[in-house]
C-alpha positions, 0 to 999 in steps of 0.5 A: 408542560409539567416539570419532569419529576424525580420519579419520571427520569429515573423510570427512564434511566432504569430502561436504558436510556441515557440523559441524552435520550431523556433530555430529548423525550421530556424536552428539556436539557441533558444537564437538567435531566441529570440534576433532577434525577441525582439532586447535583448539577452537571459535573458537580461532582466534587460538591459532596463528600464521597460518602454522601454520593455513595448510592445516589442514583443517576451517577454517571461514571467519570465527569458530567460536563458533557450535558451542559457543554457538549462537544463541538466539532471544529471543521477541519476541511472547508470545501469553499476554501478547497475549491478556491484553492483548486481555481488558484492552481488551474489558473497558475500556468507553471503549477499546472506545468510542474503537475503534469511533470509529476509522474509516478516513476519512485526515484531511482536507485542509488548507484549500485555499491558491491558490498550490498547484501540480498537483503538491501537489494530485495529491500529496495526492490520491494520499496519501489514496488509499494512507492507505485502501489500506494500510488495506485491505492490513492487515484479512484477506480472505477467504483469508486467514482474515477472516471476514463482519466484516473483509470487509464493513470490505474492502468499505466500503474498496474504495469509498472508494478508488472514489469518491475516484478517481472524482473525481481521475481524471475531473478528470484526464482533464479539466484534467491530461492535456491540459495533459500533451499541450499542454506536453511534447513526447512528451505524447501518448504520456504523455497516453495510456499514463496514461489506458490505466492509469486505464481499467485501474484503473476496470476493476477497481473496476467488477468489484469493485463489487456483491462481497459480500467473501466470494469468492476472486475479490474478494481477487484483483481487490483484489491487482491493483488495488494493483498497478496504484494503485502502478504508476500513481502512480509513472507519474504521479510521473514526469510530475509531475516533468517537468511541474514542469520546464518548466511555469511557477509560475503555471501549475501553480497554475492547473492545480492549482485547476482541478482541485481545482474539477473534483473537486468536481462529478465522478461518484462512480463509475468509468464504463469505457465513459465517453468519457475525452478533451476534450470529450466526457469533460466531458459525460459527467462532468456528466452522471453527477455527479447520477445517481452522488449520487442512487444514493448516498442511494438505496442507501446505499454502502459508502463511507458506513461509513467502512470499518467493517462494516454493524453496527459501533457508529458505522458510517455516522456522518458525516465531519468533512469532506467529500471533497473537503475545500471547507471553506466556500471557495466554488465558483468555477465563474463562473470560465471555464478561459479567464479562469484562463489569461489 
């Protein structure tokens, strides 16, 4: 086959193709297609003065190296190496141990401290929530390739997220967004798009509740509810920082231990149709608690598992820590709203 000319590659550069394309064409290397059209090796550059490169054709922008040294990929995951190290931990008995112990339980709350604001208390709140929903976001549904074991783990993980927000939110709905209402001057406003997220979110977890984890539609609500977790956190976060702001010190302390003393004695399951606004939303809570923890032992939900599958070695086994994480503190319900706000 006849050397490429001059002629030939820059007809080629003229219609779009790179060197790379060329190269590949007229069967020759990258580098040698460059040199043929501009008279220079790759990534020489520095050979001729500015002037003399001035309306040379077939330049290239920046460096040329890459046609002579084309970039390698270094492999930075071997698979005959994985699996080696996935034999070495099937094999070793106290590792396997150590991983069936592993439950998806975040570690429990620091002893609960009287100087700490609404914002530390929802804060903390929302970081265990988002422990459990990365944790959830890492084991594969169904789509995805998982199969009955990590969607019974999906399963369990949904619930914790359930009954964790049973309590923080009904506790919200009863101390948080009214304070909301009372202090900012738009409050309403806020008081009420953060509740329109909370029914949103209760929405969803209703309709995951009694999914087996095997269906596409169970992965779809878990998608829409990370979504709207995030989008209501963020919310929150916004109406924390304004709070913050303009509430004094004491009394976003008080705020906080309201609702740290609400949360202990709220329903453990979202209610959709449930009143969400003082004070009907208070008797409502009071009296589903009791039903929603006799269901509890009754049925023994998925929480309980710890976002384990049904017959992993320690599924079921009981957490250090309630929670709520009381820590034997005491439950101060002698004590009115109207005493802590004097």
């Amino acid at each position: 086959m006849a050397m490429p000319t001059q002629d030939d590659v820059r007809k080629l550069l003229r219609s779009g193709s790179t060197y790379e394309d060329i190269a590949d064409r007229l069967g020759i290397p990258p580098g040698q297609a460059y040199l043929i059209a501009t008279g220079l090796p790759a990534d020489g550059g520095d050979v001729l003065a500015l002037e003399e490169l001035a309306g040379r054709e077939g330049l290239l922008p920046g460096g040329s190296q890459h046609l002579v040294n084309p970039p390698t990929e270094v492999p930075t995951r071997d698979e005959t190496v994985g699996e080696w190290l996935r034999e070495r931990a099937r094999a070793d008995g106290p590792m396997r141990e150590a991983a069936a112990r592993r439950t998806a339980e975040p570690p429990p709350p620091a002893e609960e401290d009287a100087t700490e604001d609404v914002s530390t208390v929802l804060g903390r709140d929302h970081n265990q929530v988002k422990a459990i929903q990365e944790q959830l976001e890492a084991v594969p549904g169904v789509r995805a390739g998982g199969g009955p074991v990590q969607q019974q783990r999906r399963v369990s993980l949904v619930d914790m997220i359930r009954e964790r927000l049973a309590a923080h939110e009904e506790a919200e709905e009863e101390h948080f967004w009214p304070a909301v209402l009372r202090t900012l001057p738009d409050g309403e406003e806020l008081a009420a798009k953060g509740r329109e997220q909370e029914r949103e979110g209760k929405d969803l977890l209703a309709a995951l509740e009694g999914m087996s984890g095997g269906e596409d539609r169970f992965d779809e609500l878990v998608e829409e509810l990370g979504l709207a977790l995030r989008k209501h956190v963020a919310f929150e976060d916004t109406v924390l920082l304004r709070l913050h702001q303009t509430m004094p010190e004491k009394q976003r302390q008080k705020l906080g231990h309201r609702i740290l003393r609400a949360e202990r004695h709220t329903p453990t399951r979202q209610h959709p149709h449930a009143p969400d606004k003082p004070p009907f939303n208070k008797l409502a809570a009071a009296a589903a608690a009791p039903l929603d923890k006799a269901r509890d032992a009754m049925t023994g939900r998925p929480a309980r598992r710890h976002g384990q599958a049904e017959h992993e070695p320690f599924a079921g086994h009981e957490p250090s820590a309630d929670r709520t994480g009381t820590s034997g503190q005491g439950d101060r319900t002698g004590t009115s709203d109207q005493e802590e706000e004097g």
